[in-house]
Structures are given as C-alpha cells and as structure tokens.
PyMOL Python script that loads the backbone (N, CA, C, O; Angstrom):
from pymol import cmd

cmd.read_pdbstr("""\
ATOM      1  N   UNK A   1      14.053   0.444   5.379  1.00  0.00           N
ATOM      2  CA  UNK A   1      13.671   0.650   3.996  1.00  0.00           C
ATOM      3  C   UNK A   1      12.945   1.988   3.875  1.00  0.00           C
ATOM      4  O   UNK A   1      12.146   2.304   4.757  1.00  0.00           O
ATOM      5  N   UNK A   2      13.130   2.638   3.033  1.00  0.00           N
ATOM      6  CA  UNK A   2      12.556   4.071   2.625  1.00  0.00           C
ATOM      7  C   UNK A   2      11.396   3.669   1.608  1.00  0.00           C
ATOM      8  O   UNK A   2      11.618   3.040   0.573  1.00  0.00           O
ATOM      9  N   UNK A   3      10.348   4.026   1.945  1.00  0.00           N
ATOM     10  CA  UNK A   3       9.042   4.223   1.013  1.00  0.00           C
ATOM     11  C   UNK A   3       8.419   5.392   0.409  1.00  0.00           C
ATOM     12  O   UNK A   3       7.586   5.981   1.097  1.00  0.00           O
ATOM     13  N   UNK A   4       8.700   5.870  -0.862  1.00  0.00           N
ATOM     14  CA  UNK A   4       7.759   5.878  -1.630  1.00  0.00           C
ATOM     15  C   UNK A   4       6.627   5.891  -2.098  1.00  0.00           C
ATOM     16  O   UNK A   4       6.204   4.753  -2.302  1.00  0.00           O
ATOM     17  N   UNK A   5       5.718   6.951  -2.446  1.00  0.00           N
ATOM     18  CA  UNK A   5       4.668   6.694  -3.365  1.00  0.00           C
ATOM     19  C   UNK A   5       4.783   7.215  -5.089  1.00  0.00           C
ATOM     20  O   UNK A   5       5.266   8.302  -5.407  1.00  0.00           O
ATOM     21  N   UNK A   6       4.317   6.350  -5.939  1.00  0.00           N
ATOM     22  CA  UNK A   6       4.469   6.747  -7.028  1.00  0.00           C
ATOM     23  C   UNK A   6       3.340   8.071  -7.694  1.00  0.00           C
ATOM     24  O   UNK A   6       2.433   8.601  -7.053  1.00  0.00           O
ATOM     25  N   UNK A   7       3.684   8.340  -8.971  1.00  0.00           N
ATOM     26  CA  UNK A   7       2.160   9.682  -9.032  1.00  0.00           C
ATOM     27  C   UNK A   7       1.110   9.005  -8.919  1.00  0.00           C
ATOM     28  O   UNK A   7       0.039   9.468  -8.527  1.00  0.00           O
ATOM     29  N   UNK A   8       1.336   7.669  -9.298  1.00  0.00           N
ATOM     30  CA  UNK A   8      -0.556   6.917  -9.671  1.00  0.00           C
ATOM     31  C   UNK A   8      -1.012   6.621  -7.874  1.00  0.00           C
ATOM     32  O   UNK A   8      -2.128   6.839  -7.401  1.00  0.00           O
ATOM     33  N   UNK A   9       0.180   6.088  -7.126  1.00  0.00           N
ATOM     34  CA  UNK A   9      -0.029   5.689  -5.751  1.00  0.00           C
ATOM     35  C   UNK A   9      -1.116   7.101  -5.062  1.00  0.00           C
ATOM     36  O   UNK A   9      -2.181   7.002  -4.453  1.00  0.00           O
ATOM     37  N   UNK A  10      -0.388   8.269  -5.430  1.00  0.00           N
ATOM     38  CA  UNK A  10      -0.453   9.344  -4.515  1.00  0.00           C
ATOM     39  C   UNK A  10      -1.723   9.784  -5.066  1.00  0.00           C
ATOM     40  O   UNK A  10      -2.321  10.622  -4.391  1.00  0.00           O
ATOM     41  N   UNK A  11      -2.390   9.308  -6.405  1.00  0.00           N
ATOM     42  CA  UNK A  11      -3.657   9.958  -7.155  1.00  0.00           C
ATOM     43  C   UNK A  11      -4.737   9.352  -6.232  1.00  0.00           C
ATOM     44  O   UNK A  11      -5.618   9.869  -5.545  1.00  0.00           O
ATOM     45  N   UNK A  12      -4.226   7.605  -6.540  1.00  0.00           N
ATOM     46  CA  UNK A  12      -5.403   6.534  -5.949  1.00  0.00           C
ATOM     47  C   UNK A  12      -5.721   6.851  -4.242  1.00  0.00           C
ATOM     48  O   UNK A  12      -6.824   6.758  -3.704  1.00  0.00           O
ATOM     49  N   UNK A  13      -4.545   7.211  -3.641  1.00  0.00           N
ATOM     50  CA  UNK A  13      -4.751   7.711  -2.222  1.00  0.00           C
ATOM     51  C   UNK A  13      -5.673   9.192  -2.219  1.00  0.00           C
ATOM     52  O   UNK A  13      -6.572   9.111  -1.382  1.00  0.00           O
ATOM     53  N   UNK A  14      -5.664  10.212  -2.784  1.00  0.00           N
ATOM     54  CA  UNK A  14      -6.009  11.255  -3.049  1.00  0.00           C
ATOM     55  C   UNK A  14      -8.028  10.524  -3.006  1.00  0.00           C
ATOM     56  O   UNK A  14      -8.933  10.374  -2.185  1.00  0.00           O
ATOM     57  N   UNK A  15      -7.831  10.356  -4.087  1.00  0.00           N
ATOM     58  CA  UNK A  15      -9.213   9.190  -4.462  1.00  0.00           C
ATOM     59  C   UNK A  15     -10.206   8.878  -3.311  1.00  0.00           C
ATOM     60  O   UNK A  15     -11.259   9.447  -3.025  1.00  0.00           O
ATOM     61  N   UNK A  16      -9.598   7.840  -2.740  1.00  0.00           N
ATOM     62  CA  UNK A  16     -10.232   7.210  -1.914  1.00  0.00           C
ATOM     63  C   UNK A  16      -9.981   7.883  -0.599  1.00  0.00           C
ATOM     64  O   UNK A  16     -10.379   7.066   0.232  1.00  0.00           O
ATOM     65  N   UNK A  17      -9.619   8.734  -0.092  1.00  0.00           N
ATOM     66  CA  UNK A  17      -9.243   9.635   0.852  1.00  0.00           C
ATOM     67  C   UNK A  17      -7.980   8.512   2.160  1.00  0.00           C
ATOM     68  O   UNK A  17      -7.892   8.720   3.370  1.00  0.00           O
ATOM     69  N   UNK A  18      -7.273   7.508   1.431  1.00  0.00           N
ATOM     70  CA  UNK A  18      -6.299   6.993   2.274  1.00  0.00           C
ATOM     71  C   UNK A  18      -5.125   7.761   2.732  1.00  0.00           C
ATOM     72  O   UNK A  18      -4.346   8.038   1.819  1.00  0.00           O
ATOM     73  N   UNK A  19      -4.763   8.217   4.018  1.00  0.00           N
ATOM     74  CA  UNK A  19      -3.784   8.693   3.962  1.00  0.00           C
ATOM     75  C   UNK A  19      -2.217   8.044   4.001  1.00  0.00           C
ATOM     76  O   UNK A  19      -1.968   7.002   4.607  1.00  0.00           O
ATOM     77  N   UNK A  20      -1.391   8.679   3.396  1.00  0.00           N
ATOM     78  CA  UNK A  20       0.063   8.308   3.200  1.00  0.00           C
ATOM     79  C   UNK A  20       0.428   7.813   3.959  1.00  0.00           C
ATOM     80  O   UNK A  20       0.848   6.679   3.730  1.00  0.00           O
ATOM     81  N   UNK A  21       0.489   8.273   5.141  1.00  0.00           N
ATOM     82  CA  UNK A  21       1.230   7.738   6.587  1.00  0.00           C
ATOM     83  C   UNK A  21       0.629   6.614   6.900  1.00  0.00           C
ATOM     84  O   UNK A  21       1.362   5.813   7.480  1.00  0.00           O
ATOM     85  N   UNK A  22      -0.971   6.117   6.628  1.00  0.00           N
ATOM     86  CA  UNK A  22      -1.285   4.898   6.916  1.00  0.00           C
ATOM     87  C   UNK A  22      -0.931   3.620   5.968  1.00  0.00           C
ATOM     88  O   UNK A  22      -0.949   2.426   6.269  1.00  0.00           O
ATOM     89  N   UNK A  23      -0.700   4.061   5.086  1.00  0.00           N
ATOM     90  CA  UNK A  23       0.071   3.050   3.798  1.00  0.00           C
ATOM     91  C   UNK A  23       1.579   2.886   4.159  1.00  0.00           C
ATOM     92  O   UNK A  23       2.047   1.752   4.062  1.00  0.00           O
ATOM     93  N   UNK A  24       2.220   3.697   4.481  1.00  0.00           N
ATOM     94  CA  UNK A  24       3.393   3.608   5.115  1.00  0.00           C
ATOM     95  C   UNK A  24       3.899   2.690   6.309  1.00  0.00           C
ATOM     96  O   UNK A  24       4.813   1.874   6.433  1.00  0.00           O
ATOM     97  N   UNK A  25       2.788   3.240   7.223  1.00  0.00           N
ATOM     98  CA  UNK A  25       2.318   1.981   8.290  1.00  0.00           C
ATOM     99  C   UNK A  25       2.006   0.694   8.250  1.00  0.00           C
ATOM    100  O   UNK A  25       1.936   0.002   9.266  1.00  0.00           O
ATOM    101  N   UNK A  26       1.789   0.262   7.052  1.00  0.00           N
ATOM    102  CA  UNK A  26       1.292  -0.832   6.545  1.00  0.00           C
ATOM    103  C   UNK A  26       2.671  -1.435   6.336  1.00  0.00           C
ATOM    104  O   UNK A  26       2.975  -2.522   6.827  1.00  0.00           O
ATOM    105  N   UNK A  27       3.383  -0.809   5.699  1.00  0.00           N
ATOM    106  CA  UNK A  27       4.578  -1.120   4.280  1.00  0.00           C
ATOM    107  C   UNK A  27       5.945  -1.587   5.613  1.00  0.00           C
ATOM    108  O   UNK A  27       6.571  -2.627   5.820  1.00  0.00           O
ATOM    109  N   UNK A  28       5.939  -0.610   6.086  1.00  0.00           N
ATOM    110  CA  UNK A  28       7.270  -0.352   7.283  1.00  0.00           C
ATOM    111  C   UNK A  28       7.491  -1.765   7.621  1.00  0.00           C
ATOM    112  O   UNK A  28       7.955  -2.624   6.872  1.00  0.00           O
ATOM    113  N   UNK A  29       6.980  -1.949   9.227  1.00  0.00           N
ATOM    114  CA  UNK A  29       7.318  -3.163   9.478  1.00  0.00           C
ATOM    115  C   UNK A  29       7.605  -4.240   8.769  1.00  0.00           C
ATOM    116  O   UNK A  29       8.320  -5.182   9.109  1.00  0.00           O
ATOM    117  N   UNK A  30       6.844  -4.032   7.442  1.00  0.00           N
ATOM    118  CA  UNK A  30       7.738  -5.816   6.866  1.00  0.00           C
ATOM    119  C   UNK A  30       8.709  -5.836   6.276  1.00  0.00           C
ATOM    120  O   UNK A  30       9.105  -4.827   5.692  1.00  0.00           O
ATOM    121  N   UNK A  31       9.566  -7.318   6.248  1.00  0.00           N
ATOM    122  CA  UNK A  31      10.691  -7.659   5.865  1.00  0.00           C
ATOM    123  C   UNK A  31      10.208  -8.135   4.306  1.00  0.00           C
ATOM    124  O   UNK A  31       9.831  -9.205   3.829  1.00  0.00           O
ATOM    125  N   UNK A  32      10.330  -7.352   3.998  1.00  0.00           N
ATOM    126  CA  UNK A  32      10.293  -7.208   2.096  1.00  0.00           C
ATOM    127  C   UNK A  32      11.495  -7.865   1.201  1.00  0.00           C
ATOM    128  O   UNK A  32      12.634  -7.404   1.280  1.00  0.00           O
ATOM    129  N   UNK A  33      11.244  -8.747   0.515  1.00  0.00           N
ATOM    130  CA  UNK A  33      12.741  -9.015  -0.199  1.00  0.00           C
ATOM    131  C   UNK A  33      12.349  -8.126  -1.609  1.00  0.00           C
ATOM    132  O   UNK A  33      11.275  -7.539  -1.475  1.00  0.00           O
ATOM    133  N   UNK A  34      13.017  -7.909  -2.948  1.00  0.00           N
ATOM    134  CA  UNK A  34      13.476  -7.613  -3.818  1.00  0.00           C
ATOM    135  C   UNK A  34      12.325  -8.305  -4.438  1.00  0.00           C
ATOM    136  O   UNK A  34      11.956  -9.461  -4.230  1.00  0.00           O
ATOM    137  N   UNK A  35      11.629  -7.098  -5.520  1.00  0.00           N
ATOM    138  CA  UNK A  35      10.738  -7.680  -6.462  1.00  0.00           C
ATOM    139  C   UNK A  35       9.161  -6.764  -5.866  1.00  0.00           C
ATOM    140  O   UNK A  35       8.980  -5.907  -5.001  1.00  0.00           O
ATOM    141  N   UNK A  36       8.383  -7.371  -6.694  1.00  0.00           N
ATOM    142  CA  UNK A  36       7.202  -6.658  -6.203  1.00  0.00           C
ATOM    143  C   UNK A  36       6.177  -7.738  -5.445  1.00  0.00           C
ATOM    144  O   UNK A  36       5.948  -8.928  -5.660  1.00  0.00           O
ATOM    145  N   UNK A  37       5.726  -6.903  -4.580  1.00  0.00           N
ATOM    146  CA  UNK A  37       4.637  -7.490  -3.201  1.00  0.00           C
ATOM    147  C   UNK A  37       3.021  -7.157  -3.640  1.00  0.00           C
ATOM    148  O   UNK A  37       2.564  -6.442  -4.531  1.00  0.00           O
ATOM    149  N   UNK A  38       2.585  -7.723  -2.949  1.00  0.00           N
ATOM    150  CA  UNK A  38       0.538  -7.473  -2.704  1.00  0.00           C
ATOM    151  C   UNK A  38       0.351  -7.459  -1.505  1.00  0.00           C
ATOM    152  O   UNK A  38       0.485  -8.443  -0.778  1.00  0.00           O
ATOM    153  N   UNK A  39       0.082  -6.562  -1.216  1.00  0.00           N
ATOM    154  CA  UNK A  39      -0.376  -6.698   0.474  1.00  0.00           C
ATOM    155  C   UNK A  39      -1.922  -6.343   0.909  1.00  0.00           C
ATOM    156  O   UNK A  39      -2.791  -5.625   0.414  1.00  0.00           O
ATOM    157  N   UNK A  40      -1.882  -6.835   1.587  1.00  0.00           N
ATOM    158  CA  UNK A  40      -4.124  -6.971   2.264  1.00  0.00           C
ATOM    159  C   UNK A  40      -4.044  -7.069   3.282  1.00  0.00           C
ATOM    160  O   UNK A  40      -3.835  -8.045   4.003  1.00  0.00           O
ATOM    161  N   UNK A  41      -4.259  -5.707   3.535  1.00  0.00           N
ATOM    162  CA  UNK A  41      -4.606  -5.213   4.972  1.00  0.00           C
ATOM    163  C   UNK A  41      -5.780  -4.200   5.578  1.00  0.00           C
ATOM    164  O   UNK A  41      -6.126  -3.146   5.044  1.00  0.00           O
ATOM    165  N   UNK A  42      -6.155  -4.587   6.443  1.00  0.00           N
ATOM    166  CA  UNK A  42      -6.568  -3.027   7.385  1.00  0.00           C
ATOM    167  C   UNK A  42      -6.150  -2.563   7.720  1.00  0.00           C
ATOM    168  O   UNK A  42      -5.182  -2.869   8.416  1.00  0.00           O
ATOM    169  N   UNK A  43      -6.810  -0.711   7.338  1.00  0.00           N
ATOM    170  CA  UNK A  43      -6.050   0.117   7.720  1.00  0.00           C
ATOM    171  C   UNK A  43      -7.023   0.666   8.767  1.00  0.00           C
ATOM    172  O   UNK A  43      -8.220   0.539   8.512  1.00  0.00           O
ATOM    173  N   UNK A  44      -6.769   1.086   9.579  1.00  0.00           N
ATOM    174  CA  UNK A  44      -7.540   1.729  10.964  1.00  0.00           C
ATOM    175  C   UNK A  44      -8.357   2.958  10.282  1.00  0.00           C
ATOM    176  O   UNK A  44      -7.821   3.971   9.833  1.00  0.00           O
ATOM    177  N   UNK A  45     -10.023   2.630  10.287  1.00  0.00           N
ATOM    178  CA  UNK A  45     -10.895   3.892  10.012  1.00  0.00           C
ATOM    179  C   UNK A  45     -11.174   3.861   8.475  1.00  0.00           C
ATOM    180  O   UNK A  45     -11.088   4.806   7.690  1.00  0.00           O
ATOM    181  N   UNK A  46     -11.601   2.287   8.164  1.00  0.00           N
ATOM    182  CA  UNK A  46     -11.580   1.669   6.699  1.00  0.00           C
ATOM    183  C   UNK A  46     -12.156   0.667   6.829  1.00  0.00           C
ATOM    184  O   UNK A  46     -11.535  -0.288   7.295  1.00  0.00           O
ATOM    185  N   UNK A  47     -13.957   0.474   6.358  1.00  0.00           N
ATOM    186  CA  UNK A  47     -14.729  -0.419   6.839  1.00  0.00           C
ATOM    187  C   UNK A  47     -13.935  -1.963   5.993  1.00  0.00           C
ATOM    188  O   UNK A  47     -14.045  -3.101   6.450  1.00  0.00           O
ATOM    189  N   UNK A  48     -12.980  -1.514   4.395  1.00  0.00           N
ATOM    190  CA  UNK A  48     -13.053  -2.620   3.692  1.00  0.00           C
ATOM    191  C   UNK A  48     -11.282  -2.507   3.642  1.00  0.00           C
ATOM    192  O   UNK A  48     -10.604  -1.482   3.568  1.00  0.00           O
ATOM    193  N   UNK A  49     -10.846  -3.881   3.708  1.00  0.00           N
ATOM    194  CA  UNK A  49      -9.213  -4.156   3.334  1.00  0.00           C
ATOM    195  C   UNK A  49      -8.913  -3.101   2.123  1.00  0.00           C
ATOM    196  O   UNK A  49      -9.665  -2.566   1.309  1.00  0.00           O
ATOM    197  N   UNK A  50      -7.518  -3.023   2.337  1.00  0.00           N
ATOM    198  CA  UNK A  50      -6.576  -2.388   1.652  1.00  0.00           C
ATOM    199  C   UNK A  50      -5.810  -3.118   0.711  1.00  0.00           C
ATOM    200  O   UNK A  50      -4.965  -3.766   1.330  1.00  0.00           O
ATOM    201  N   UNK A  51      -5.742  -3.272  -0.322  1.00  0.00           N
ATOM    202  CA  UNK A  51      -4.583  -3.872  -1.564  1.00  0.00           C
ATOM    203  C   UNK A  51      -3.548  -3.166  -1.720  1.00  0.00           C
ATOM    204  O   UNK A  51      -3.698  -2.874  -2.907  1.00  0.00           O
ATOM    205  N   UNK A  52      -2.455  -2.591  -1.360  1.00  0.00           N
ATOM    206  CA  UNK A  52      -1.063  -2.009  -2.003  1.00  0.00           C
ATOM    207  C   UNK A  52      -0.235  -2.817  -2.444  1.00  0.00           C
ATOM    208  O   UNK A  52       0.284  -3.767  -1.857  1.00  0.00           O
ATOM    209  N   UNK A  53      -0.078  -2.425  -3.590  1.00  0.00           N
ATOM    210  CA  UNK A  53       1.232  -3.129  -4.379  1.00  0.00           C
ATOM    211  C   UNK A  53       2.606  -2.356  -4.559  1.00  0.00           C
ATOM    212  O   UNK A  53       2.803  -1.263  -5.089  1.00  0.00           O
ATOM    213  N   UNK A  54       3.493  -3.229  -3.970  1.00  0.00           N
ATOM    214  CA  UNK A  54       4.827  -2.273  -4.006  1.00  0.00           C
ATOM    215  C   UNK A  54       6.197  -3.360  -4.321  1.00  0.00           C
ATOM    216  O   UNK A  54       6.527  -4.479  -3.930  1.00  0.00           O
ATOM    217  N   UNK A  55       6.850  -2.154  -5.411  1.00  0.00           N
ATOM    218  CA  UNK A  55       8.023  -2.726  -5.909  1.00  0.00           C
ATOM    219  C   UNK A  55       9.708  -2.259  -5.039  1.00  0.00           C
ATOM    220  O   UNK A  55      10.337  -1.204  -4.970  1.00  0.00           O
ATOM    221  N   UNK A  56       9.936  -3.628  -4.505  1.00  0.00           N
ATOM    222  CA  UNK A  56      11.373  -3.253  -4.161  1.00  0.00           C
ATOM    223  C   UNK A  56      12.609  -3.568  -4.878  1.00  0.00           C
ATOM    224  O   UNK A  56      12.952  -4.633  -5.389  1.00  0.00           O
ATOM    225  N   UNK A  57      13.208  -2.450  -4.820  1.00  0.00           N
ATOM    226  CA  UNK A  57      14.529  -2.416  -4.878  1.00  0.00           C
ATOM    227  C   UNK A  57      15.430  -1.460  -4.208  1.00  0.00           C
ATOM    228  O   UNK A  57      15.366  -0.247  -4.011  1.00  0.00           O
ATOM    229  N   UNK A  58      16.519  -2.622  -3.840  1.00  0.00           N
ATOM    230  CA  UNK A  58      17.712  -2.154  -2.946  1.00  0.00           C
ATOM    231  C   UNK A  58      17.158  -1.924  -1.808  1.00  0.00           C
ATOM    232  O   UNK A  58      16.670  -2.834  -1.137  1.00  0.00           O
ATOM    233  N   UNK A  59      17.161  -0.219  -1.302  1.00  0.00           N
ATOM    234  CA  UNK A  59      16.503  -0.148  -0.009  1.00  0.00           C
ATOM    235  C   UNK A  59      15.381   0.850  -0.283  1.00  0.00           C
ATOM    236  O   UNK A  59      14.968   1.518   0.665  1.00  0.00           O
ATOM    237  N   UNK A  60      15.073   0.944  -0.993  1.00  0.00           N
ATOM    238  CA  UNK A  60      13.966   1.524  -1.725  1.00  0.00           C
ATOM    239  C   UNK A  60      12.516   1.041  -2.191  1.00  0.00           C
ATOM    240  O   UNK A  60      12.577   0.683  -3.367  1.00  0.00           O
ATOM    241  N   UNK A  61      11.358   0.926  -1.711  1.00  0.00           N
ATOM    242  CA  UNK A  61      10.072   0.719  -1.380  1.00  0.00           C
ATOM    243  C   UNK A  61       9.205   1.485  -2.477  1.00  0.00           C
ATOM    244  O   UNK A  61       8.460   2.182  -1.788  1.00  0.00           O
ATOM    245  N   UNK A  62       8.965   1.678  -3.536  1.00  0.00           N
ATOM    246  CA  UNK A  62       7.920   2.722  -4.428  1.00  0.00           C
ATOM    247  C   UNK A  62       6.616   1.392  -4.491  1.00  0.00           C
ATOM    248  O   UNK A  62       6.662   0.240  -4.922  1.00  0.00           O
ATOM    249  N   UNK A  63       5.315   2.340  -3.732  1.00  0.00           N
ATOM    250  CA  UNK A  63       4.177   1.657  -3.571  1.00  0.00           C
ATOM    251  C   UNK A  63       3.658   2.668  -5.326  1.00  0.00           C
ATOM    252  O   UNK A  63       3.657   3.809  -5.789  1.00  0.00           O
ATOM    253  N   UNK A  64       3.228   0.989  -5.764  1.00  0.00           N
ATOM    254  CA  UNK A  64       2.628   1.247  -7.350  1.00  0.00           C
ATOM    255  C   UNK A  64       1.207   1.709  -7.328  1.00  0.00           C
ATOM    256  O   UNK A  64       0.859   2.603  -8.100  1.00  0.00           O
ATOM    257  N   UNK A  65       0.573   1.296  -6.701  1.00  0.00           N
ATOM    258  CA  UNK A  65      -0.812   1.451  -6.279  1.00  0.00           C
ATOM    259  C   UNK A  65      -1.243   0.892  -5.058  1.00  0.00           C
ATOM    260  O   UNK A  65      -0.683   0.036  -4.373  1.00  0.00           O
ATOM    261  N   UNK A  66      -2.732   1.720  -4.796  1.00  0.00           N
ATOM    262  CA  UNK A  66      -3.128   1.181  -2.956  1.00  0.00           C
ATOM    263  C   UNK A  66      -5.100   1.245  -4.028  1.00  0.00           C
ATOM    264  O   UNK A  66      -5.381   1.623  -5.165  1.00  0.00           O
ATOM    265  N   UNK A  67      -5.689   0.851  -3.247  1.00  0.00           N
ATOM    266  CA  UNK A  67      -7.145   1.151  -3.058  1.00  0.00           C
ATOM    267  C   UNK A  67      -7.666   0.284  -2.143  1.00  0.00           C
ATOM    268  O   UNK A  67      -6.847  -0.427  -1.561  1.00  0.00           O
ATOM    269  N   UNK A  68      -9.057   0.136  -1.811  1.00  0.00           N
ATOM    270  CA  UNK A  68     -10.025  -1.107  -0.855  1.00  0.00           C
ATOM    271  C   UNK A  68     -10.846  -1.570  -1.606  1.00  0.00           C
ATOM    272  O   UNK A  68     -11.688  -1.071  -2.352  1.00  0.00           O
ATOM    273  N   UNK A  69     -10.476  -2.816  -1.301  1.00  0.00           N
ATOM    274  CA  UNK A  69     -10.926  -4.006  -2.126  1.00  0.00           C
ATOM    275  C   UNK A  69     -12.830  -3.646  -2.042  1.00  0.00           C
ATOM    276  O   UNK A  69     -13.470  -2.891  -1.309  1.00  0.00           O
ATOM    277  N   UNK A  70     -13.238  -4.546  -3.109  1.00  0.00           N
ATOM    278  CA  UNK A  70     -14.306  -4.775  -2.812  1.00  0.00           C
ATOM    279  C   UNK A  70     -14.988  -5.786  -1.410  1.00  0.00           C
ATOM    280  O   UNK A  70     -14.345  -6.394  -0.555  1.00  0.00           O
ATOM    281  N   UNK A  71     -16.426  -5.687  -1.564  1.00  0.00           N
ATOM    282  CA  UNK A  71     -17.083  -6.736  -0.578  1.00  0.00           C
ATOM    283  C   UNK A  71     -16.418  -7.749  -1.322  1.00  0.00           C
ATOM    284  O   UNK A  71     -16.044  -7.659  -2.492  1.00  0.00           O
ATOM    285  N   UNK A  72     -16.271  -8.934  -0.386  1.00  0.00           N
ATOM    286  CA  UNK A  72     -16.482 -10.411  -0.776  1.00  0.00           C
ATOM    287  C   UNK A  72     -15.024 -10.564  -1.055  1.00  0.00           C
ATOM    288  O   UNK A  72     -14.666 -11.623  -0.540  1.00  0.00           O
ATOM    289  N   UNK A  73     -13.708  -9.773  -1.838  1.00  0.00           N
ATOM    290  CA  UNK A  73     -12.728 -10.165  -2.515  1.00  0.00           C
ATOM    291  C   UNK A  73     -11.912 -10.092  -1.449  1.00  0.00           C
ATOM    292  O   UNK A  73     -11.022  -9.303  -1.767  1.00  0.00           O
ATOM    293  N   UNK A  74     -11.705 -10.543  -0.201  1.00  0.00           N
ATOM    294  CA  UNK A  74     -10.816 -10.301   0.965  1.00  0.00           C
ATOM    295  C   UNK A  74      -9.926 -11.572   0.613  1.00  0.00           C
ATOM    296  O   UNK A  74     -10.570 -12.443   0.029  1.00  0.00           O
ATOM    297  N   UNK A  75      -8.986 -11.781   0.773  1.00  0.00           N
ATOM    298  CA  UNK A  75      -7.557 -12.663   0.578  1.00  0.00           C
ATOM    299  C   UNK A  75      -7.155 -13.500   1.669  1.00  0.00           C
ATOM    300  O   UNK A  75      -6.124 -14.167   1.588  1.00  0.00           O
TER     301      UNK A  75
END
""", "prot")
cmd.dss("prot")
cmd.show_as("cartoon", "prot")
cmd.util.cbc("prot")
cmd.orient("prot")
C-alpha cells in the first residue's frame, strides 16, 4: 500500500514536530481494509501515544490527520 499525507496531515506533523517516516512506520505494516482507520500508537522518541487517522482506498493510504493524545486518553 502507498501512503500519503494529506495538507492538514503534513501541517499537524509540522506542529508537533512528528516525523513522516515515523507515521509511515506506523501505517506500513498493517493489513488495512477499505474505509477509514484510528490508530494508537507509539512512536519511538514520544513520551505520549500517537492517534492517526487514515482513509483507504484501493491501494492508496492518505493519513487525514496524526497528533499525541493527551495524558489519561490512551485506548
């Protein structure tokens, strides 16, 4: 699957100083079906989880938004 960031993805990363390749890292390995995902993760060198939301279609991955969650809201 090919991933994507959208302008808002690439602002909110900009933001919070996440880099691309580690959202990517996140996204890659999974087996994604069709439709849009939530994902909560750590990302290595990020005291608080990660939220990215990403819409698939076909073989195409566009992450809608990423940021780190607050304290307490871990999933």
């Amino acid at each position: 699957m090919k991933v994507k960031l959208s302008r808002h993805a690439k602002r909110r990363a900009k933001l919070y100083k996440i880099p691309e390749s580690g959202i990517k890292e996140v996204i890659m390995p999974l087996d994604l079906g069709q439709g849009e995902h939530e994902i909560v993760k750590n990302i290595p060198g990020f005291k608080l989880p990660m939220k990215i939301i990403v819409a698939v279609e076909g073989a195409l991955g566009t992450v809608i938004t990423n940021f780190p969650l607050k304290k307490g809201r871990k999933k």
